[in-house]
C-alpha positions as CSV (number, residue, x, y, z in Angstrom):
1,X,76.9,47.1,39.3
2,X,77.9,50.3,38.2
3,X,81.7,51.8,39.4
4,X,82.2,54.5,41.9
5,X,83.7,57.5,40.1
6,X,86.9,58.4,41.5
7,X,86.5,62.0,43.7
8,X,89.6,64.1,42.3
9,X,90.8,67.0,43.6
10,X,93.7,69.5,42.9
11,X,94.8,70.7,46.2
12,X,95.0,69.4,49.5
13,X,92.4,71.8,51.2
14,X,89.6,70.3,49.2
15,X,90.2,66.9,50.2
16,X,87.5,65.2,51.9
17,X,88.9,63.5,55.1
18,X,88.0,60.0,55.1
19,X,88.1,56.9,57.7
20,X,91.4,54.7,57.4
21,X,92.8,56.4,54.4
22,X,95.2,53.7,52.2
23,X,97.3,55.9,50.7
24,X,100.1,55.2,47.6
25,X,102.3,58.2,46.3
26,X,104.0,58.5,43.1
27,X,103.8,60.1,39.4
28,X,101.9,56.8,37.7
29,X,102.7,57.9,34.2
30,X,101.2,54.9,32.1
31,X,99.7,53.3,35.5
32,X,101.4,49.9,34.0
33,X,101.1,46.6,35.3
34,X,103.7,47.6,38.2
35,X,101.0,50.2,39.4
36,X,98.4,48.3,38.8
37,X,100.1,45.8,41.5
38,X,100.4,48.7,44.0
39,X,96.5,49.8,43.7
40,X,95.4,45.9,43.6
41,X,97.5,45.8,46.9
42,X,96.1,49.2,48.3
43,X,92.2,47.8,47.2
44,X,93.0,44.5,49.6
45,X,94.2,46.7,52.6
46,X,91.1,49.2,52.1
47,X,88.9,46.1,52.1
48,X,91.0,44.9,55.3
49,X,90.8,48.2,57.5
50,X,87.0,49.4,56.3
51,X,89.1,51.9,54.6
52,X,89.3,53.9,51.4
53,X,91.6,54.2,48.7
54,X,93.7,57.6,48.2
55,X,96.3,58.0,45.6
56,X,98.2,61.2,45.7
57,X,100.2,62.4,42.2
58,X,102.0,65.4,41.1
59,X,101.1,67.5,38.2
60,X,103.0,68.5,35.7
61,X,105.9,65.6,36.4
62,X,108.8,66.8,38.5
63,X,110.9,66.3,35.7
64,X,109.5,69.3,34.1
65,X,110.3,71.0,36.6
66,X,113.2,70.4,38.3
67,X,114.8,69.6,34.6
68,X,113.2,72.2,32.5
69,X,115.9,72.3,30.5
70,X,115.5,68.4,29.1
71,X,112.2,69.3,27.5
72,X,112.1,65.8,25.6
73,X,110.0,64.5,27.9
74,X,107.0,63.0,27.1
75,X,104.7,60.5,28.7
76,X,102.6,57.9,28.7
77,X,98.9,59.5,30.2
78,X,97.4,62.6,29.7
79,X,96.0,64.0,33.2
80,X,92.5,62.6,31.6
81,X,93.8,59.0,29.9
82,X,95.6,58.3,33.9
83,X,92.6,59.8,35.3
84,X,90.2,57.1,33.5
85,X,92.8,54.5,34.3
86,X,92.7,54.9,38.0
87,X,88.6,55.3,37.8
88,X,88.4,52.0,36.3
89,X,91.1,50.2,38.7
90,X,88.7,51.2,41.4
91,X,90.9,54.1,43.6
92,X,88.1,55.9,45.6
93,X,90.5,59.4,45.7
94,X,92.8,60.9,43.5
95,X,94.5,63.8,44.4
96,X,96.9,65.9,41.9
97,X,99.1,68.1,43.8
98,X,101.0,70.9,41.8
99,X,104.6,70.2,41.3
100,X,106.5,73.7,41.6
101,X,110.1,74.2,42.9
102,X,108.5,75.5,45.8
103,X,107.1,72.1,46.9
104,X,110.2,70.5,45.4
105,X,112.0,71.8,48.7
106,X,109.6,70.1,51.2
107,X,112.3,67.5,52.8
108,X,111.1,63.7,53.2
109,X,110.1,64.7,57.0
110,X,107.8,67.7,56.4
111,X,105.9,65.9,53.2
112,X,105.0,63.0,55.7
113,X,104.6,65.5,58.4
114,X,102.9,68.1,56.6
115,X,101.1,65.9,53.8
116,X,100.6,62.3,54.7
117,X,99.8,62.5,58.4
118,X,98.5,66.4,59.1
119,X,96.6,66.6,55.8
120,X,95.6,62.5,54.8
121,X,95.6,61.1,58.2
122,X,97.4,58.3,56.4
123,X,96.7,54.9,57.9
124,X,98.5,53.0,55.7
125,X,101.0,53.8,53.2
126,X,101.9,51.4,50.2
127,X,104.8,52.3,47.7
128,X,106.5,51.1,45.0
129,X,110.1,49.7,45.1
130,X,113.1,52.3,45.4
131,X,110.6,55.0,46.0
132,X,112.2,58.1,46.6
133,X,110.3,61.3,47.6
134,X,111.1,64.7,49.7
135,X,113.9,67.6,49.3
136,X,116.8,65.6,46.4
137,X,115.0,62.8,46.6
138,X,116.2,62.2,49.9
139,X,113.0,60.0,51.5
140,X,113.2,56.5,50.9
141,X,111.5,53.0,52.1
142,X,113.9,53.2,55.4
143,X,112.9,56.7,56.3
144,X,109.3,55.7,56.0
145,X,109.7,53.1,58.1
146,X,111.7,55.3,60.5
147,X,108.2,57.7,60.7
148,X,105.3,55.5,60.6
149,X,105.8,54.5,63.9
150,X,106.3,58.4,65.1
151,X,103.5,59.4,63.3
152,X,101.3,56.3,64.0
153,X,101.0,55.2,60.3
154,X,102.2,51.7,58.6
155,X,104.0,51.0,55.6
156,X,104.4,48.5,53.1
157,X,107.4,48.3,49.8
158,X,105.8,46.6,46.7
159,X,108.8,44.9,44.9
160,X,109.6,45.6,41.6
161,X,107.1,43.9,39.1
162,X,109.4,41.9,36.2
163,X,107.8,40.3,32.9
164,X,110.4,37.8,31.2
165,X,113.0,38.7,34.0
166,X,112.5,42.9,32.9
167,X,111.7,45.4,35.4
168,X,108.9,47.1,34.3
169,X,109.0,51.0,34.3
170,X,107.4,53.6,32.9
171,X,111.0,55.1,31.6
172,X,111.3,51.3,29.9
173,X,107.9,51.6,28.2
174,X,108.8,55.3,26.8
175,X,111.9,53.5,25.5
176,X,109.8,50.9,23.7
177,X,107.5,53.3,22.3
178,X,110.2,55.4,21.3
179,X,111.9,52.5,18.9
180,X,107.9,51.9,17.6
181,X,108.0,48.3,20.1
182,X,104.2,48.8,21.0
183,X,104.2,44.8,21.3
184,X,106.2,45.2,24.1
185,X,105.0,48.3,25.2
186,X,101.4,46.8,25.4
187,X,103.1,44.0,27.8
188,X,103.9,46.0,30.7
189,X,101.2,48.0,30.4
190,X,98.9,45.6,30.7
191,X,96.9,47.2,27.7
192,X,96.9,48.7,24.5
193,X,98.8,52.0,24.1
194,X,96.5,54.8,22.6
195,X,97.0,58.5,21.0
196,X,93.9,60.5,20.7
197,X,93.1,63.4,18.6
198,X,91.2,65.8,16.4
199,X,91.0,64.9,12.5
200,X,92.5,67.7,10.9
201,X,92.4,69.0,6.9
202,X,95.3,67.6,5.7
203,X,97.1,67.7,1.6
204,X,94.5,64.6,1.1
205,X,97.3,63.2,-1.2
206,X,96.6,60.0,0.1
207,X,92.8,60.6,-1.5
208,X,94.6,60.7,-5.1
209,X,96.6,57.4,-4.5
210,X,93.4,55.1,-3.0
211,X,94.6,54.9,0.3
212,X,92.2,58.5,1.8
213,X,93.7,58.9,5.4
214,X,92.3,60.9,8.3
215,X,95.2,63.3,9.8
216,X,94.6,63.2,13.5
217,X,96.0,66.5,15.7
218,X,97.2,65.3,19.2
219,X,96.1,67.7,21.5
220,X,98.3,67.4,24.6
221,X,101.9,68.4,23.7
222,X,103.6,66.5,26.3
223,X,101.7,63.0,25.1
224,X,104.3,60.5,23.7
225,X,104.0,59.8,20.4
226,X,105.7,56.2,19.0
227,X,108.6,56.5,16.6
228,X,108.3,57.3,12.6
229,X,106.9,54.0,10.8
230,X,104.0,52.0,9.5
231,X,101.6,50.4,12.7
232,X,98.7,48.3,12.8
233,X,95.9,50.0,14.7
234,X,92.5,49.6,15.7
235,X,90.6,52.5,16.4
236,X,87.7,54.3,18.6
237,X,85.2,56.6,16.8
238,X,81.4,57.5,18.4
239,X,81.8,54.0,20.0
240,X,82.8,52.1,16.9
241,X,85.9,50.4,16.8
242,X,87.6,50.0,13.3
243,X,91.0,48.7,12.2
244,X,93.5,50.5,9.8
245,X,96.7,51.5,9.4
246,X,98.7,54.2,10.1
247,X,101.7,55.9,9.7
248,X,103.8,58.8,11.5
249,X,106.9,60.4,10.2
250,X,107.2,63.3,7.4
251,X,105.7,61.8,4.0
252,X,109.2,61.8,2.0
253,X,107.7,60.3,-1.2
254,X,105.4,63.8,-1.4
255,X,107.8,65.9,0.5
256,X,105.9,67.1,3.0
257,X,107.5,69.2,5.7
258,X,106.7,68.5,9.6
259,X,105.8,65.6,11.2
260,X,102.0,63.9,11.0
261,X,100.1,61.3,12.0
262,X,97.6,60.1,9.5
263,X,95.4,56.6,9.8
264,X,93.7,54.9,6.3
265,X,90.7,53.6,8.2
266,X,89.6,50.2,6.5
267,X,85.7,50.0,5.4
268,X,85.2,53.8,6.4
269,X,83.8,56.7,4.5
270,X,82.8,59.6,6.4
271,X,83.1,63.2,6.8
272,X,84.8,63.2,10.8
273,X,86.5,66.8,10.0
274,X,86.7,68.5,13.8
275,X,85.9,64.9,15.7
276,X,87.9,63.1,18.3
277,X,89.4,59.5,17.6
278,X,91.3,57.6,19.3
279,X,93.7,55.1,18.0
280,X,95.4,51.8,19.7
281,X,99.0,50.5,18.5
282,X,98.8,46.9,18.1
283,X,101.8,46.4,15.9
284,X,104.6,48.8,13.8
285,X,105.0,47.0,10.3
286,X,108.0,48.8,8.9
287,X,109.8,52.0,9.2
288,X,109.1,55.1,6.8
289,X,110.4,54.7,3.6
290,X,111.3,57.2,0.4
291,X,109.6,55.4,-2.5
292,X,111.1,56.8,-6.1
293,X,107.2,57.9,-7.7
294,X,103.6,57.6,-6.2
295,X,103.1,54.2,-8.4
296,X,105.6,52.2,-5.7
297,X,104.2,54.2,-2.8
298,X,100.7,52.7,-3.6
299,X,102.2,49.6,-4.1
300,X,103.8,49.0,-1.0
301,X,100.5,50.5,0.7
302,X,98.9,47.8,-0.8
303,X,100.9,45.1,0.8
304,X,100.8,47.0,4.2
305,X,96.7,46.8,4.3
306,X,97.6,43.3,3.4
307,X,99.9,42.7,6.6
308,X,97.4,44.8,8.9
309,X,94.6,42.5,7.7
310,X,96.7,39.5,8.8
311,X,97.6,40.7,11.9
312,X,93.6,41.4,12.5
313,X,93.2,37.6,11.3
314,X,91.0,39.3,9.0
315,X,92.5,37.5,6.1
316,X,94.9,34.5,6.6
């Protein structure tokens, strides 16, 4: 049976009104395992009230926004990776409001007055724990409880989702990332963490030393990309998955300047200059390191393919 494609839309006058809306609000950056708790939850009430699922989401993150000035944020999804995500966990409709500072002003009672009820005709609303929303942040669980029954709407707090007694958060998952932890990373996710790019012409020193790599180009500037180091990936290309390894950081054996991201693809030898890949961290090996002549960088490549391959259980 094939899935229903989510209907998205990117303002509130195109939305489609629909019977018994069962309705969740919130960024969903990574839509980890604590999301995916909230949608599992909104799916059961849909089924329960012949209703439909809506999830509404801001675009770009209020962060941006309201905090233009800490531009060190990335995140977890592009709009098209969280986009898939939600498709396949089943939401019937996605909507992705623009974030401006005009919006950001809207106080808790006029985006439930204004949004939820006039425009959704919210049924049901499901949130996350400590959910804030509105003017400052100002709305919270109590308020919404305060309004559902003024507005004729119920709602329901999802606690906080915890794996090994951690609170799982898309903040803590950046964090991860950001010390190269994909293990842990791909924990409270609930999947495998994945960049995608174009392969790009690169110095093709790698070519010289045996190890040929493919220097991908990640479109989407405000996509996190894991910390400097050695990983263990598999990757996606034309539907064919492959494992290799990759590193990230700034070549100091060669002294390159700027930073890249460039994947030896094991048992591969094709010309994919201009094509899209997509790679998945399984597991950083070891940090970036300065090696004294191109004889001990190929050496220590050499053991790396041989640690990928064991993590792959492609060798024991």
């Amino acid at each position: 049976m094939r899935r229903k494609r989510v209907k998205v839309y990117t303002s509130l006058e195109d939305f489609e009104q629909v019977a018994n809306p069962i309705v969740t609000t919130g960024t969903f950056d990574g839509v980890h395992i604590g999301h995916q708790k909230i949608i599992s939850r909104l799916k059961d009430l849909a089924t329960q009230h012949q209703g439909e699922t809506v999830l509404l989401t801001f675009y770009p993150h209020p962060r941006m926004v309201l905090f233009p000035e800490d531009n060190d944020l990335k995140l977890l999804t592009t709009q098209e990776e969280k986009i898939a995500l939600l498709e396949k966990l089943g939401i019937h409709h996605l909507i992705i409001l623009p974030f401006t500072k005009e919006f950001s002003r809207l106080t808790s009672l006029e985006f439930v007055r204004n949004i939820l009820v006039n425009k959704i005709k919210t049924k049901k609303l499901v949130i996350g724990y400590n959910h804030h929303f509105g003017r400052n942040r100002e709305g919270s669980f109590e308020h919404l409880k305060e309004y559902g029954p003024m507005y004729g709407f119920d709602v329901e707090e999802i606690p906080a989702q915890d794996l090994e007694n951690v609170e799982i958060s898309s903040t803590k998952i950046r964090a991860a990332l950001q010390v190269g932890d994909a293990s842990i990373a791909d924990k409270y996710l609930g999947y495998q963490y994945s960049i995608s790019g174009k392969v790009v012409d690169g110095k093709k020193n790698g070519r010289t030393i045996g190890f040929p790599t493919a220097n991908i180009s990640v479109l989407d500037k405000y996509k996190l990309i894991p910390a400097d180091g050695v990983y263990a990936v598999s990757l996606l290309h034309r539907h064919t998955c492959y494992s290799g390894m990759l590193n990230i950081g700034n070549n100091p054996t060669i002294a390159e300047k700027g930073r890249t991201v460039e994947v030896n693809i094991f048992d591969f030898d094709k010309d994919i200059y201009g094509e899209e890949i997509r790679v998945y961290f399984k597991q950083r090996l070891r940090s970036e390191l300065k090696f004294g002549n191109l004889d001990e960088l190929k050496k220590q490549l050499a053991l790396d393919k041989e640690q990928v391959k064991r993590v792959f259980g492609l060798i024991k």
